[in-house]
Backbone of each chain as ProteinMPNN parsed JSONL, in Angstrom:
{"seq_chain_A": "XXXXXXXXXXXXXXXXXXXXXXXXXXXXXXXXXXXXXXXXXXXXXXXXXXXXXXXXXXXXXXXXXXXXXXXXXXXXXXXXXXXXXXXXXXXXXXXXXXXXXX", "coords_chain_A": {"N_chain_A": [[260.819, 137.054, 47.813], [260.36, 134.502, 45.361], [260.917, 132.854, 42.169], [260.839, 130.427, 40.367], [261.143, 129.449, 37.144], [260.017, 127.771, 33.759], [260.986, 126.599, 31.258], [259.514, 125.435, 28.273], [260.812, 124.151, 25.645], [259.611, 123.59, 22.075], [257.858, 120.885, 21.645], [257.861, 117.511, 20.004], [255.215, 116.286, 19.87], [253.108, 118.795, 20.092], [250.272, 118.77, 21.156], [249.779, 115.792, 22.347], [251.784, 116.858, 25.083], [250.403, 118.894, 26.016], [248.058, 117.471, 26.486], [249.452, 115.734, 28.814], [250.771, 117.135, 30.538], [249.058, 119.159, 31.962], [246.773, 117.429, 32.144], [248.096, 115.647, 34.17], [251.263, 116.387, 34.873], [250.59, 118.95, 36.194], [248.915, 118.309, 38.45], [251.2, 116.933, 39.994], [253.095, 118.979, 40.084], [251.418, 121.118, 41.737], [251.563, 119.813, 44.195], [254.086, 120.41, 45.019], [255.917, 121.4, 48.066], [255.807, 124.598, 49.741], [255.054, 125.681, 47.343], [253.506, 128.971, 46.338], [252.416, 130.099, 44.658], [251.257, 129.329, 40.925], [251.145, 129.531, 37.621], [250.79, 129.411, 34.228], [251.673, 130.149, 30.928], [249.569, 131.053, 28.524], [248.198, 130.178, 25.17], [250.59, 131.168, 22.729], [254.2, 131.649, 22.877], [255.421, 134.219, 23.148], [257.722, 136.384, 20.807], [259.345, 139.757, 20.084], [261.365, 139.642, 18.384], [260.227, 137.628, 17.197], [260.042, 133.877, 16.431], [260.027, 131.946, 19.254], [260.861, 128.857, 19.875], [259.665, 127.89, 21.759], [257.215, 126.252, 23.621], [255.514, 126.516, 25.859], [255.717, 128.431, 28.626], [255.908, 128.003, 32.007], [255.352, 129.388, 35.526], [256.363, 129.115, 38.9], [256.214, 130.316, 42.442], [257.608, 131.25, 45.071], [258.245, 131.483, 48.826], [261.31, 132.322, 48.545], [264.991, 131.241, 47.586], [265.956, 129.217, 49.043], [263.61, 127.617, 49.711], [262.837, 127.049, 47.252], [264.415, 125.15, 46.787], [264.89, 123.549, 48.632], [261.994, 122.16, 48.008], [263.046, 121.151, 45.546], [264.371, 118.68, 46.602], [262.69, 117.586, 48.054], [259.776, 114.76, 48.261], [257.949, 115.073, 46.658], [258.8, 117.261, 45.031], [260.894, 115.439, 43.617], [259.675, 113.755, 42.056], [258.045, 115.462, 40.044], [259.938, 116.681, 38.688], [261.061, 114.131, 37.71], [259.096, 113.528, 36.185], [258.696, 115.267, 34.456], [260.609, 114.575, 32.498], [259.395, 112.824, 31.287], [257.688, 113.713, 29.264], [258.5, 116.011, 27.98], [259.805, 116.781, 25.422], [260.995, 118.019, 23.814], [262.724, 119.326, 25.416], [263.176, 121.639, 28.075], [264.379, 124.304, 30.034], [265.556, 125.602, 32.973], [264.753, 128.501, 35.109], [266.062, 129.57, 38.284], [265.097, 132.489, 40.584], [265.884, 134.977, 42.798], [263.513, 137.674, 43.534], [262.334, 141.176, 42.911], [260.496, 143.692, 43.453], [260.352, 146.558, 41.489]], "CA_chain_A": [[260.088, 136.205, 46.878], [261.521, 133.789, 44.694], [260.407, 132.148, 41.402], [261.062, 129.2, 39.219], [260.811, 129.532, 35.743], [260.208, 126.668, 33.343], [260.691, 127.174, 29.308], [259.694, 124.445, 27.88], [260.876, 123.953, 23.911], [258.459, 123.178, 21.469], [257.734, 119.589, 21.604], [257.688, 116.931, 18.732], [253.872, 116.224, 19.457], [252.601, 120.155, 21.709], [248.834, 118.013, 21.712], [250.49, 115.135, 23.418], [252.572, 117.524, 25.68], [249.291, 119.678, 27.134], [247.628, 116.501, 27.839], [250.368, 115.01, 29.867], [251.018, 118.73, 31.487], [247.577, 119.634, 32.72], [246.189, 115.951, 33.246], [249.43, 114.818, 35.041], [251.997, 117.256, 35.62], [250.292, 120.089, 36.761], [248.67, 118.142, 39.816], [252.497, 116.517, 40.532], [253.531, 120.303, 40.742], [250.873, 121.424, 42.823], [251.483, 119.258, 45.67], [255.221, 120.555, 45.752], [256.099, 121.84, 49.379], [256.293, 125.787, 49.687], [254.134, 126.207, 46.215], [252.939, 129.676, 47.111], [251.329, 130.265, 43.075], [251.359, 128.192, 39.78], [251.114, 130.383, 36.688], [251.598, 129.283, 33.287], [251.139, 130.398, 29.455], [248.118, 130.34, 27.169], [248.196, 130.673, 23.907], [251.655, 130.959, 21.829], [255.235, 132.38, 23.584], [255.819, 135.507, 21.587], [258.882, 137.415, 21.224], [259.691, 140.808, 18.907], [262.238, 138.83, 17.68], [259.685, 136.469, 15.773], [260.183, 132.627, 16.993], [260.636, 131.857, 20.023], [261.173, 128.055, 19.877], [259.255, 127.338, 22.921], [255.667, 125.794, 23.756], [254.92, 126.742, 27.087], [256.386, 128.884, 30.595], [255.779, 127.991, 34.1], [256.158, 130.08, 36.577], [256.196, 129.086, 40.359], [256.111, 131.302, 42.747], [257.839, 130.881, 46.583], [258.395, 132.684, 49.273], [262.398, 132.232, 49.177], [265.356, 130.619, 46.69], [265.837, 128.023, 49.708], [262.298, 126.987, 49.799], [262.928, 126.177, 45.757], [265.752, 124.173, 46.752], [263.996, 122.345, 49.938], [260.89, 121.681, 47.147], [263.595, 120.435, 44.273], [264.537, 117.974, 47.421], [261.459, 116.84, 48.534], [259.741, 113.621, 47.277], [256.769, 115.505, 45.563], [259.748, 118.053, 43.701], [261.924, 114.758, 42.9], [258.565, 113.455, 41.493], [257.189, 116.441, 39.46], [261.429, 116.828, 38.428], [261.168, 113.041, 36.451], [257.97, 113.612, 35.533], [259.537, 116.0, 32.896], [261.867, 113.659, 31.131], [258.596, 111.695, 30.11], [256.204, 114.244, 28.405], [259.048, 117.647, 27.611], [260.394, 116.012, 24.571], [261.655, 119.366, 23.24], [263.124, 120.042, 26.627], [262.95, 122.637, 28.884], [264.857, 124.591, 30.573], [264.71, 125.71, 34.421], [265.863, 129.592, 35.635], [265.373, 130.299, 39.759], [265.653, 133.705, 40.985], [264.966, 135.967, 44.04], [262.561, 138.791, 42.772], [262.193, 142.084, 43.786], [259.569, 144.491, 42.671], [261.148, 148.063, 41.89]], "C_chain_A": [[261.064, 135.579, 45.888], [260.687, 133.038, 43.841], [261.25, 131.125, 40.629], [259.805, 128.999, 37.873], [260.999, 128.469, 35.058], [259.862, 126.695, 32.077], [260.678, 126.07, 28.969], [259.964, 124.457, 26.278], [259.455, 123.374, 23.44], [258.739, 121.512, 21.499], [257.28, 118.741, 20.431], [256.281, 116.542, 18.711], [253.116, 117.195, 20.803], [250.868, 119.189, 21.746], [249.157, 116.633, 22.769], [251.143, 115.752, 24.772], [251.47, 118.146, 26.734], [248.799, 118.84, 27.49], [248.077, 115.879, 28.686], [250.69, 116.547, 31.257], [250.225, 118.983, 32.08], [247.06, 118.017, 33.326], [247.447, 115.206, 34.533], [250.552, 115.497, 35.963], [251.507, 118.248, 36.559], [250.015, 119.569, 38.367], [250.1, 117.635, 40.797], [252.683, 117.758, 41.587], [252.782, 121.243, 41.558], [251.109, 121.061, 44.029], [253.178, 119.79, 46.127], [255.392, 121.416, 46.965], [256.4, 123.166, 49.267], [255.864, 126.675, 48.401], [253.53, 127.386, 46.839], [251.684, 130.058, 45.779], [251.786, 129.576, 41.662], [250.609, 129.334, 38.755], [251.668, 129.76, 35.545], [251.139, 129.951, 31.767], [250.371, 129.953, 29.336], [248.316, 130.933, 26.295], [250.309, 130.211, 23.565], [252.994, 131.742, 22.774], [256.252, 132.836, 22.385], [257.511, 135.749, 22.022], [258.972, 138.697, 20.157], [260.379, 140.559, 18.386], [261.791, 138.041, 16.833], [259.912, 134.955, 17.028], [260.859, 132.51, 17.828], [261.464, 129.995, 20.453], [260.901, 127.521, 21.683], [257.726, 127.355, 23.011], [254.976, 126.524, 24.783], [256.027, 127.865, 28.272], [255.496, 128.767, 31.367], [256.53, 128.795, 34.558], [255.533, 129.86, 37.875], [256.594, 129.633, 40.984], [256.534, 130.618, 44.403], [258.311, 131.717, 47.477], [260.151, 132.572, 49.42], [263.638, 131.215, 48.245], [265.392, 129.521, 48.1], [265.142, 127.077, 49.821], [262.252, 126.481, 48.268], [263.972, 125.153, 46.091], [265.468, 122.679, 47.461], [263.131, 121.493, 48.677], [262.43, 120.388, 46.107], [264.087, 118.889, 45.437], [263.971, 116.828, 47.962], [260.91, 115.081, 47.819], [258.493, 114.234, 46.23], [257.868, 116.379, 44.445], [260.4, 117.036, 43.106], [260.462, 114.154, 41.795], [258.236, 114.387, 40.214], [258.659, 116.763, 38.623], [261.078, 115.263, 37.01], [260.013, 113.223, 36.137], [258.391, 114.367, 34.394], [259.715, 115.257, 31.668], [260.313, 113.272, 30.22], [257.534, 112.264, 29.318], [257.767, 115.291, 27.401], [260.086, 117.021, 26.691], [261.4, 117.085, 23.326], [262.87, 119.9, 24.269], [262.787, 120.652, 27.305], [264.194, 123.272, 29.914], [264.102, 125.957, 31.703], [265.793, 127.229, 34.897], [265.437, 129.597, 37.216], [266.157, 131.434, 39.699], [264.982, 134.272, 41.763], [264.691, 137.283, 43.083], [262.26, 139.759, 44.015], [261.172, 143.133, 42.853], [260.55, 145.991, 42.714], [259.847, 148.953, 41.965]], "O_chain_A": [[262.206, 135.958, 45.63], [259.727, 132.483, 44.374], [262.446, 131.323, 40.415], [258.629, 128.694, 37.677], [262.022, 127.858, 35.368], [258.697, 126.793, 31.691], [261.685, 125.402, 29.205], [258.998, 124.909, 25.664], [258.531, 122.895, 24.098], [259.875, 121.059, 21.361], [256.316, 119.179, 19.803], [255.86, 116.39, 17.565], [252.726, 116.809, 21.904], [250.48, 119.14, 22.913], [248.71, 116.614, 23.916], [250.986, 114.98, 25.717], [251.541, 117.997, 27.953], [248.711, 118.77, 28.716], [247.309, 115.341, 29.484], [250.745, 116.619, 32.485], [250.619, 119.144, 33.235], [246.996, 117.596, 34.48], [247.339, 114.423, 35.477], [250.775, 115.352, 37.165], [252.018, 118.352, 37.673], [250.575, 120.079, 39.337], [250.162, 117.847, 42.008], [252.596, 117.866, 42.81], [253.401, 122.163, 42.092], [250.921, 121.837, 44.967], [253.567, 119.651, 47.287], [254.802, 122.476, 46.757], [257.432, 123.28, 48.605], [256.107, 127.874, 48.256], [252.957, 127.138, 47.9], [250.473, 130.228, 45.922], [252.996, 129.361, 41.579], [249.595, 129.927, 39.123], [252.867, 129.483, 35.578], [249.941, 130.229, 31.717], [250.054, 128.821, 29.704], [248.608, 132.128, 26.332], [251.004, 129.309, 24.035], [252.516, 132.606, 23.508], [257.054, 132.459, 21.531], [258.199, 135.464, 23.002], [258.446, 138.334, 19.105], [260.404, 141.283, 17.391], [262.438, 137.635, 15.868], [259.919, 135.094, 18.252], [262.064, 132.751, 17.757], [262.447, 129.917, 21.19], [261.666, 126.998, 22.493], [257.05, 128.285, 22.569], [253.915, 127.105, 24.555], [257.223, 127.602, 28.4], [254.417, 129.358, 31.407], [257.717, 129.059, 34.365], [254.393, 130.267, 38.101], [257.727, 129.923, 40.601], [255.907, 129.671, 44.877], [258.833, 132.751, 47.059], [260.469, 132.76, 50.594], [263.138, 130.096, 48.14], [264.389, 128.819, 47.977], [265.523, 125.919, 49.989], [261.595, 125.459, 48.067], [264.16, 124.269, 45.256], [265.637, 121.492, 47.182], [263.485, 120.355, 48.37], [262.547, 119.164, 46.155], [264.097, 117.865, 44.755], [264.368, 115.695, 48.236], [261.599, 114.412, 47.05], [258.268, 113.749, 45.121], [257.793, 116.2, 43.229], [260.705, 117.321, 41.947], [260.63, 114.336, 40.589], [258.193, 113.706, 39.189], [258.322, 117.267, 37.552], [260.926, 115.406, 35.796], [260.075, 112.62, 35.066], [258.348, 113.808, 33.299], [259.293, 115.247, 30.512], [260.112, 113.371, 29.01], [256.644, 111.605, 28.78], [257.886, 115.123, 26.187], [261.192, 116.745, 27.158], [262.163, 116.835, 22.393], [263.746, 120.707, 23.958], [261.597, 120.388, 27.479], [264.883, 122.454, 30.524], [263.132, 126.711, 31.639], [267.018, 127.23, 35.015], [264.213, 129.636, 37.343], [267.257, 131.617, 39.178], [263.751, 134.287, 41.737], [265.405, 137.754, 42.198], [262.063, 139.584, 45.218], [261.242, 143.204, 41.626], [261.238, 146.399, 43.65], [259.933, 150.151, 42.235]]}, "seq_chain_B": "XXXXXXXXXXXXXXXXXXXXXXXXXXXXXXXXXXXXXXXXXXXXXXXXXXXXXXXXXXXXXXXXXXXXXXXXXXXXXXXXXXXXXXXXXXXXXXXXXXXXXX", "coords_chain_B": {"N_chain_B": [[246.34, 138.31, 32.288], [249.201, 139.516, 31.783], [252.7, 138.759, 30.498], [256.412, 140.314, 29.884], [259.162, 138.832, 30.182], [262.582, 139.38, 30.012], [265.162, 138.187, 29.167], [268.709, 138.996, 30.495], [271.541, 138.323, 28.942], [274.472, 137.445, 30.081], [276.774, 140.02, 30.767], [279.573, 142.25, 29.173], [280.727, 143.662, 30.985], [279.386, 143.166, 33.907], [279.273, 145.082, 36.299], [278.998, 147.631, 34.728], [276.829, 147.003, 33.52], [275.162, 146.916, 35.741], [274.868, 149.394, 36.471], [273.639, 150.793, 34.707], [271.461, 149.941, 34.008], [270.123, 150.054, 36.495], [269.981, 153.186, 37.041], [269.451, 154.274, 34.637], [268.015, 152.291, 32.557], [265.341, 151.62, 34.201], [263.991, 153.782, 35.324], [263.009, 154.313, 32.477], [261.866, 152.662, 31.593], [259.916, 152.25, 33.468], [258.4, 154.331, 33.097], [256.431, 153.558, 31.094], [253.572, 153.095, 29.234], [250.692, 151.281, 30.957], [252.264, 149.25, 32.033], [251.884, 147.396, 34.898], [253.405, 145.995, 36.697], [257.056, 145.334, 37.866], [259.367, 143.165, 38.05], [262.236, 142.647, 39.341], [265.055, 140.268, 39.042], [267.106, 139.459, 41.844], [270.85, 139.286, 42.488], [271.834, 135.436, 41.861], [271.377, 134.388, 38.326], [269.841, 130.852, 38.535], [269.851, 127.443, 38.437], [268.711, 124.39, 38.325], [270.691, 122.887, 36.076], [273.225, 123.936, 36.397], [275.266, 126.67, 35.156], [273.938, 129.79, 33.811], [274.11, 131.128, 32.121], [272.891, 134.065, 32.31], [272.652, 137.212, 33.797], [270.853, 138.801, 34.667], [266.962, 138.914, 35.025], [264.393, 140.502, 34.469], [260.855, 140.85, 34.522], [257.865, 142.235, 33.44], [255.098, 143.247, 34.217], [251.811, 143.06, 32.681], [247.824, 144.412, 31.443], [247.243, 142.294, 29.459], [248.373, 140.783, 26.204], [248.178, 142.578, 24.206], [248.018, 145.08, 25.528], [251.183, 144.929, 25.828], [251.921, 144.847, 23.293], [250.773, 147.063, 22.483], [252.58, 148.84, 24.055], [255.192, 148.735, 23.331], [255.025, 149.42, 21.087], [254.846, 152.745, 21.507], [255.95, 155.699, 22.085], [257.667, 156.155, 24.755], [258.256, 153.069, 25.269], [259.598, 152.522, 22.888], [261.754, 154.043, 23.227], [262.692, 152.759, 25.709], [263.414, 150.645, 24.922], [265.401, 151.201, 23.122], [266.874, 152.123, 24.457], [268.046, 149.144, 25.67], [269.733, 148.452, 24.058], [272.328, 149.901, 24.159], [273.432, 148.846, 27.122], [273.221, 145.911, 26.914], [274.803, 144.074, 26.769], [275.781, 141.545, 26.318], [274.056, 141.045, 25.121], [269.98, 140.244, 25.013], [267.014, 138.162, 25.746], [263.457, 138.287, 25.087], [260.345, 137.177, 26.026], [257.078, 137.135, 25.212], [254.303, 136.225, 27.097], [250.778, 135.535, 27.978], [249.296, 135.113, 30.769], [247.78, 132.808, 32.862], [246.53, 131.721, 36.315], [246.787, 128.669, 38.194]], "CA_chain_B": [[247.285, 139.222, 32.975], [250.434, 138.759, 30.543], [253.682, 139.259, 31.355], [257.081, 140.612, 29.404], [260.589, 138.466, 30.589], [263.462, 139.832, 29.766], [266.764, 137.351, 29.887], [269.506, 139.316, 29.753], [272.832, 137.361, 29.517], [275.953, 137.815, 30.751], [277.872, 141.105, 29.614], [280.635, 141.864, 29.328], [280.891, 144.742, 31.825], [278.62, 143.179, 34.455], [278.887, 146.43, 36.666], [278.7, 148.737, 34.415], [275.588, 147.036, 33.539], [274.179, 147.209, 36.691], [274.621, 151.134, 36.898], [272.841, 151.317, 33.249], [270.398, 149.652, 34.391], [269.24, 150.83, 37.618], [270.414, 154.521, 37.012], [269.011, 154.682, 33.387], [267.166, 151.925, 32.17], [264.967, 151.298, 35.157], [263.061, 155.098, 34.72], [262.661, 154.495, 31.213], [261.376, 151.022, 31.887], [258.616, 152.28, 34.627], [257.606, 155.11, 32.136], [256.099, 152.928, 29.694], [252.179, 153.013, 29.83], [250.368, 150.155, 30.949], [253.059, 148.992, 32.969], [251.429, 147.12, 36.142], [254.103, 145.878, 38.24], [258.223, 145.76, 37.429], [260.184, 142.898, 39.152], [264.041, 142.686, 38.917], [265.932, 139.489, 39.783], [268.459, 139.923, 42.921], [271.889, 137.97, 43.046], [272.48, 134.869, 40.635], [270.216, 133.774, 38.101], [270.756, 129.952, 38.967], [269.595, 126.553, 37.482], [269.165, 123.468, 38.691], [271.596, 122.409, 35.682], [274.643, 124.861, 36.602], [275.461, 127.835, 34.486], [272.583, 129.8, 32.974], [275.051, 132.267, 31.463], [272.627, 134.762, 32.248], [273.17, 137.73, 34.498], [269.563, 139.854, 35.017], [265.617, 139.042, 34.404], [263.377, 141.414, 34.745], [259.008, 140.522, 34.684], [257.471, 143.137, 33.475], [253.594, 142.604, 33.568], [250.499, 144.263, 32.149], [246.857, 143.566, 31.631], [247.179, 141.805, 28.538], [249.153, 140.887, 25.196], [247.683, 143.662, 23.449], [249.264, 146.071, 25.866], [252.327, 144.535, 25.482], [252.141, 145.488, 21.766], [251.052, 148.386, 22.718], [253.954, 149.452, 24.837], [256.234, 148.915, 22.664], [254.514, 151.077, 19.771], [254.559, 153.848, 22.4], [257.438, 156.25, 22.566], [258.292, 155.207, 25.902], [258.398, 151.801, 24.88], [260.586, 152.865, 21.972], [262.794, 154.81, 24.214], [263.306, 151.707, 26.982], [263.976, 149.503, 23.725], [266.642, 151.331, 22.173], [268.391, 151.818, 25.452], [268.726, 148.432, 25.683], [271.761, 148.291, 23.224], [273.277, 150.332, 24.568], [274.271, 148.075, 27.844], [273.271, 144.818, 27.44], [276.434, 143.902, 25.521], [275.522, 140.244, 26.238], [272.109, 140.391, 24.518], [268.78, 139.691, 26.346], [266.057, 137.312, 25.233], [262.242, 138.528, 25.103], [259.004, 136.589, 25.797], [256.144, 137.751, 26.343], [253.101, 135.609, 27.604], [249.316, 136.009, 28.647], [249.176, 133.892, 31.876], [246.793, 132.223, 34.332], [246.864, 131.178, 37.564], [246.186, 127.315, 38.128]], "C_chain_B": [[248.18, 138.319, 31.583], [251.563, 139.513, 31.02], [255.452, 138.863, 30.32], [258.638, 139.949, 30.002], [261.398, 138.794, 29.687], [264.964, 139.133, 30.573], [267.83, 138.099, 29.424], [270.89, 138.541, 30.436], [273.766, 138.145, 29.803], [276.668, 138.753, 30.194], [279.217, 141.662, 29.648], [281.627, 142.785, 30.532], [279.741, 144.431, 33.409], [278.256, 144.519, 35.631], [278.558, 147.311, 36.338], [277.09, 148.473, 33.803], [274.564, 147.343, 34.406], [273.165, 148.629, 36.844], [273.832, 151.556, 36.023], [271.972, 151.311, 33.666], [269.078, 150.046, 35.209], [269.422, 152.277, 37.579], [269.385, 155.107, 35.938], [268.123, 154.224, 32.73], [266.01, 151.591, 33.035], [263.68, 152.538, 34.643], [262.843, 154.775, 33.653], [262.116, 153.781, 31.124], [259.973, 152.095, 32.89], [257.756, 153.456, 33.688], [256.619, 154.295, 30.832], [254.695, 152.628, 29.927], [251.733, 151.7, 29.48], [251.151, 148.928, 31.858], [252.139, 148.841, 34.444], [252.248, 146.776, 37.21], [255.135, 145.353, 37.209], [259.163, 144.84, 38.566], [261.73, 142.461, 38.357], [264.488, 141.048, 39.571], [267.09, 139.922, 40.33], [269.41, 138.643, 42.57], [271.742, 136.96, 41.624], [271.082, 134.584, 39.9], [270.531, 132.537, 38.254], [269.787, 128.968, 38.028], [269.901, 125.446, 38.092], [270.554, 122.396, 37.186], [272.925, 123.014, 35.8], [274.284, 126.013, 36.096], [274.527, 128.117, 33.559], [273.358, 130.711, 31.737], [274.14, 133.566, 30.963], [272.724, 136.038, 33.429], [271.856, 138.614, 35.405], [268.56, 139.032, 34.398], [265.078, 139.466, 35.198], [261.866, 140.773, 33.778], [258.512, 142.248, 34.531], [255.656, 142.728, 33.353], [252.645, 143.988, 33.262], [249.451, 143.82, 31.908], [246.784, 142.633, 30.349], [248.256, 141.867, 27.262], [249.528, 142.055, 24.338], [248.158, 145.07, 23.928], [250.263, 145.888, 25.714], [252.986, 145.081, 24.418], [251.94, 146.892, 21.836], [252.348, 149.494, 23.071], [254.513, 149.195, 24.505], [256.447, 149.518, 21.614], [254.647, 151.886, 20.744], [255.938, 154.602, 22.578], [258.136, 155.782, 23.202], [258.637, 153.978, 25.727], [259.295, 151.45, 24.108], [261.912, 153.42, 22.662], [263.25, 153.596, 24.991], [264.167, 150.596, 25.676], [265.539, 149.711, 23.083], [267.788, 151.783, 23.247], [268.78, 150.844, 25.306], [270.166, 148.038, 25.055], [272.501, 148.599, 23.589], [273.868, 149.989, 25.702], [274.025, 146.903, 27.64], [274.196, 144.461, 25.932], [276.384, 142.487, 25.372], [274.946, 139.584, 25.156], [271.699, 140.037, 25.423], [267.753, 139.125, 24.882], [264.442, 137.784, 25.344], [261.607, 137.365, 24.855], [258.23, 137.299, 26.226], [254.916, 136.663, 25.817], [252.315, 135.99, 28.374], [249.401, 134.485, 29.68], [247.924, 133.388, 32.317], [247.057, 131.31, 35.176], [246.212, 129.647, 37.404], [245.37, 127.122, 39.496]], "O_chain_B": [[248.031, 137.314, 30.888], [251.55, 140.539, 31.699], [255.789, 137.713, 30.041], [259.377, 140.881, 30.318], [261.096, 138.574, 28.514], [265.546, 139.291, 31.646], [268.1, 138.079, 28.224], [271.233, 138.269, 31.586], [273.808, 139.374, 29.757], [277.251, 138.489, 29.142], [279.924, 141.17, 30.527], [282.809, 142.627, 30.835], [279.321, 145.437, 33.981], [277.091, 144.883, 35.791], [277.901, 148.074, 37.047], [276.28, 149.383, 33.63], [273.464, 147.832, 34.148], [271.995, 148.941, 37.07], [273.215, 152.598, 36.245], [271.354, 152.351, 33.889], [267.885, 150.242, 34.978], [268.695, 152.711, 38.472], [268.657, 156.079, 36.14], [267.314, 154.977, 32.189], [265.313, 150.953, 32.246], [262.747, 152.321, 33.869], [261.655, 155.098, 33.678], [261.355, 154.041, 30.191], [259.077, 152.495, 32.147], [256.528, 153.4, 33.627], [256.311, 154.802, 29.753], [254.495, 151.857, 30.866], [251.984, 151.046, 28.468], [250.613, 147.892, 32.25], [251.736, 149.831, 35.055], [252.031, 147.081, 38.383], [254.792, 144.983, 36.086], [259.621, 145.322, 39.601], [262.068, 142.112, 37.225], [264.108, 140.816, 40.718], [267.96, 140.561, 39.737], [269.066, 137.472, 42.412], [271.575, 137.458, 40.511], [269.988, 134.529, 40.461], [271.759, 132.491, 38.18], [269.098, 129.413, 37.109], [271.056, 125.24, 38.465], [271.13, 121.36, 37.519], [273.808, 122.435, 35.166], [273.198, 126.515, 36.387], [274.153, 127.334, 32.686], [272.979, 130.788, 30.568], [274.273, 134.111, 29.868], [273.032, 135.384, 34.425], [271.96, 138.97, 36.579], [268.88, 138.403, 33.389], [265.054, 139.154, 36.389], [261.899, 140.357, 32.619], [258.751, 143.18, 35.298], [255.159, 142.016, 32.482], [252.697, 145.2, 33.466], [249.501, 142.594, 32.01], [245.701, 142.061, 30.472], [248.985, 142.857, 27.198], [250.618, 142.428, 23.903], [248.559, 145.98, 23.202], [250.757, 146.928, 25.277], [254.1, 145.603, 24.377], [252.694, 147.757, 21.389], [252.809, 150.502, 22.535], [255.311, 149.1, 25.437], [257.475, 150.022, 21.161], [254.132, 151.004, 21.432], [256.892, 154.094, 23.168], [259.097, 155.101, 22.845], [259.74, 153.809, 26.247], [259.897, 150.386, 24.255], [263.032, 152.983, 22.394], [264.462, 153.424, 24.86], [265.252, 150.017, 25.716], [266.421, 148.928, 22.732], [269.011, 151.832, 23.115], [269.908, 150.851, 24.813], [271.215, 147.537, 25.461], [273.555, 147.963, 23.596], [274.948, 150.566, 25.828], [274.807, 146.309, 28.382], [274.158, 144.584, 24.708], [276.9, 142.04, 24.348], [275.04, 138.513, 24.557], [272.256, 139.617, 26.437], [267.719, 139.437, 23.692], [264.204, 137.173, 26.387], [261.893, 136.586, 23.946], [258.309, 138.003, 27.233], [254.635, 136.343, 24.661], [252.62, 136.656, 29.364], [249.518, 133.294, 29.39], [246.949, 133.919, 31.787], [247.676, 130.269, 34.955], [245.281, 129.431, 36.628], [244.763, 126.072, 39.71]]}, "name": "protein", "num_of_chains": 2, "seq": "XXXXXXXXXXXXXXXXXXXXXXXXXXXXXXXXXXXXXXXXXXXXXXXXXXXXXXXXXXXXXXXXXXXXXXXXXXXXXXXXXXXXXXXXXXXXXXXXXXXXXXXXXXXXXXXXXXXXXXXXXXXXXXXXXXXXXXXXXXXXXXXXXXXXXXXXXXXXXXXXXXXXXXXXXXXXXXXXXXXXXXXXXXXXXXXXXXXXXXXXXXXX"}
């Protein structure tokens, strides 16, 4: 198993940001190739540390880091990829990793 | 469902982190009540921008935020916490988020 993680920073307008994310993005990133689950935050992204300086995480879910790679490739991942730039105005940053349950 | 990431960066002993880890912090980590499922990242953490300059994340999930808080008031919870210092020489990053599936 293999996920892609997606931190997005807080954004200069987060009400602007969820409606471009859910009305727009979200269906982009559904259609990407090898999507096996789509998971993201609700509510606030805590830490015990206090501020975390981030709005939102995604987490997609695949069976395989290759199959993230194929997707980032594709024309629905290059799609759902610039779709970013134009809402995630805080940023975001992107971790993949193969996952293993212990 | 909500769920505990743990970025830990790059340290400065990456083996000897490993052995902490899986030897020591791992048990102390699965002891922690409320604890539903415990996944480890294998191999690099990677990035479609290059270097994440992180070395391990671990998903810890549970049924909710409120456990979260819980388990970390909880001995055990206290106990997995204050190992951490003692290998991740890097530092690691905490979030924790209540999810849902899309």
């Amino acid at each position: 198993m293999a996920q892609l993680l997606v931190l997005y920073k807080t954004p200069a307008d987060p009400a602007a940001f969820d409606r471009h994310y859910f009305d727009r993005h979200v269906p982009l990133a559904k259609a990407i190739p090898g999507l096996r689950r789509y998971e993201v935050s609700q509510g606030p992204v805590a830490s015990p540390a206090g501020e975390t300086g981030l709005h939102l995480v995604a987490i997609l879910h695949f069976d395989s880091v290759a199959d993230i790679q194929a997707a980032f490739a594709s024309p629905e991942g290059q799609a759902a990829a610039a779709d970013v730039a134009s809402f995630a105005t805080g940023g975001a940053d992107m971790l993949i990793v193969e996952t293993r349950s212990l």
